[in-house]
C-alpha positions in Angstrom: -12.4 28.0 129.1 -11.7 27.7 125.1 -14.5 26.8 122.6 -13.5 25.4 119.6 -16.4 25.2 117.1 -16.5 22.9 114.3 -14.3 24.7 111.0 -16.6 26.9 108.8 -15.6 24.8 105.6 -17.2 21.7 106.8 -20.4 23.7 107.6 -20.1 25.5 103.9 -19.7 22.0 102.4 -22.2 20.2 103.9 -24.9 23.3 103.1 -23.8 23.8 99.4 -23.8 20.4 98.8 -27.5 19.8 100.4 -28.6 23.0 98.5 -27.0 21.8 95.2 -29.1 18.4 95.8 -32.2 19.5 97.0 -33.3 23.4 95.9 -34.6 21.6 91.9 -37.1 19.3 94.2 -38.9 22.8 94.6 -39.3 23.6 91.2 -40.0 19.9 89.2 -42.5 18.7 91.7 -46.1 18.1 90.9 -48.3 21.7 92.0 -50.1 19.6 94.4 -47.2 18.6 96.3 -45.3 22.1 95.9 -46.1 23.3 99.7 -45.1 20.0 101.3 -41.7 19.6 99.0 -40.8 23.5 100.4 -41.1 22.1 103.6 -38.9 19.7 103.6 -36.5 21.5 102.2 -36.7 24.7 105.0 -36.8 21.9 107.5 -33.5 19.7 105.7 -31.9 23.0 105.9 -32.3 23.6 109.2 -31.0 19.7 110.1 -28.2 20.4 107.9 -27.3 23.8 109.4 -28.2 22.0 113.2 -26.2 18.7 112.8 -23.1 21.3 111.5 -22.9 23.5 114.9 -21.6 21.1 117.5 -18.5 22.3 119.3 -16.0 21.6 121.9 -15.2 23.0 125.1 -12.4 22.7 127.4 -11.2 24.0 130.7 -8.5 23.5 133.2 -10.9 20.0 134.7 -12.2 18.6 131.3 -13.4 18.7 127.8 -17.5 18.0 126.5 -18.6 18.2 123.1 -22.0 20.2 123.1 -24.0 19.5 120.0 -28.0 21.1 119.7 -31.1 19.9 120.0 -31.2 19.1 116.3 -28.1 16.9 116.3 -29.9 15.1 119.8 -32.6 14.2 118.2 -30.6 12.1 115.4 -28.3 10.6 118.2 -25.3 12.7 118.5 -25.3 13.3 122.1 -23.2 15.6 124.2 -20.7 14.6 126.7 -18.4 15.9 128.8 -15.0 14.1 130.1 -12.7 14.8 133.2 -9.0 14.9 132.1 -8.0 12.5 135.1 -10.9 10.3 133.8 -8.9 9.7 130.2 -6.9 6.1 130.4 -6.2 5.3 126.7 -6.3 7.3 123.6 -7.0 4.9 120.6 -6.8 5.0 117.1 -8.8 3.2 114.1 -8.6 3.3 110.6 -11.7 4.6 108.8 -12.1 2.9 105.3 -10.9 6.1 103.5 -7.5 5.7 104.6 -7.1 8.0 107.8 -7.6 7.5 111.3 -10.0 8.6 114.0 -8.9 9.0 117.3 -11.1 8.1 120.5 -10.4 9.1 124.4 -11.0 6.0 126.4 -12.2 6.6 130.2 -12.9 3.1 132.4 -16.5 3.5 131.3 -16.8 4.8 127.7 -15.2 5.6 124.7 -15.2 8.9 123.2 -14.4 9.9 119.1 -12.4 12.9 119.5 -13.6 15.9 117.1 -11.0 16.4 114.0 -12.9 18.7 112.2 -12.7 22.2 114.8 -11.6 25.4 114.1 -8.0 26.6 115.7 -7.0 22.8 115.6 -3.5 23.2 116.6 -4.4 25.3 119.7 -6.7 22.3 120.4 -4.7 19.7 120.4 -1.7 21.4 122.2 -4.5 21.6 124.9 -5.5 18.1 124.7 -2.0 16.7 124.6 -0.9 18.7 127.7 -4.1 17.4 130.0 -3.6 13.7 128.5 -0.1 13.2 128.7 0.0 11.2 125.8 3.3 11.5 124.0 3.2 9.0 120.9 -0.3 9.6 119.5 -0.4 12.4 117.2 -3.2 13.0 115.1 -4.2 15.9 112.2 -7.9 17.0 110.5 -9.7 13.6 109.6 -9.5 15.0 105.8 -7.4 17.3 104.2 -9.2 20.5 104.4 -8.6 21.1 100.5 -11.6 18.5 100.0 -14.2 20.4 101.7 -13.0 23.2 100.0 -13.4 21.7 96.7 -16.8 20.3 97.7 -17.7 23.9 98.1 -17.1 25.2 94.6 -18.5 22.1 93.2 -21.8 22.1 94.6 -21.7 26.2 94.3 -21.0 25.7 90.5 -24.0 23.0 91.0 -26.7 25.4 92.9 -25.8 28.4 90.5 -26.1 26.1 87.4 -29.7 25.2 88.6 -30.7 28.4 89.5 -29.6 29.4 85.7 -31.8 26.9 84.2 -34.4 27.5 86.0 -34.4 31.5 85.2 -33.7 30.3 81.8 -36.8 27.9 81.0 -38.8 31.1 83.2 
């Protein structure tokens, strides 16, 4: 069985960038609402971290995407696919250009992940139980964007946290 969690830069993107958003709220709101505005930010960070953890599994019969409790709760949902099950592999554009790719069973579609660690080892996997020889397909984004995100919203978060030890 290989696992192939979702890449580290995505999780560090989306966790800067709700840090870099939300950590003033704590500081500017009114006295009064100071205790409530702290927990909803623990409680946003822990959705953030949650909704980032999902993961993919496959083995010699299938492959299933196992997401948390977290991400359940806001309608991602788990699922789990025999390889024999797969008839079609489509793709659609997104409106930022790329494409997303999605297994196709007699039943249901499925949006295959493009945003897992060890990607090529994934696919090589996914291509040999599928048998699909004229779909190829890369990371939805190039990775260099999340990256990017990362040091903006770091530059962001330690920017804040400067003028707020400043006007201390």
């Amino acid at each position: 069985m290989k696992k192939f969690k979702t890449l580290l830069s995505v999780k560090l993107s989306l966790i800067t960038l709700y840090l870099s958003l939300t950590f003033p709220i704590v500081f500017i709101t009114n006295d009064n609402l100071k205790l409530l505005s702290i927990i909803c930010f623990v409680l946003g960070l822990i959705f953030t971290f949650g909704i980032s953890n999902d993961y993919v599994l496959t083995d010699e019969n299938r492959i299933s995407l196992k997401t948390n409790f977290i991400a359940t709760l806001f309608g991602k949902k788990s699922w789990e696919i025999f390889w024999k099950d797969i008839k079609q592999v489509k793709s659609f554009p997104t409106s930022q250009g790329s494409n997303v790719y999605y297994l196709i069973t007699t039943k249901e579609s499925f949006l295959i992940p493009q945003r897992l660690e060890k990607f090529k080892e994934f696919k090589k996997i996914l291509f040999e139980k599928i048998n699909f020889k004229d779909i190829d397909f890369d990371y939805i984004s190039p990775l260099w964007t999340y990256k990017l995100l990362i040091v903006f919203s770091s530059f962001i978060f330690v920017g804040e946290i400067y003028m707020f030890l400043l006007k201390s």
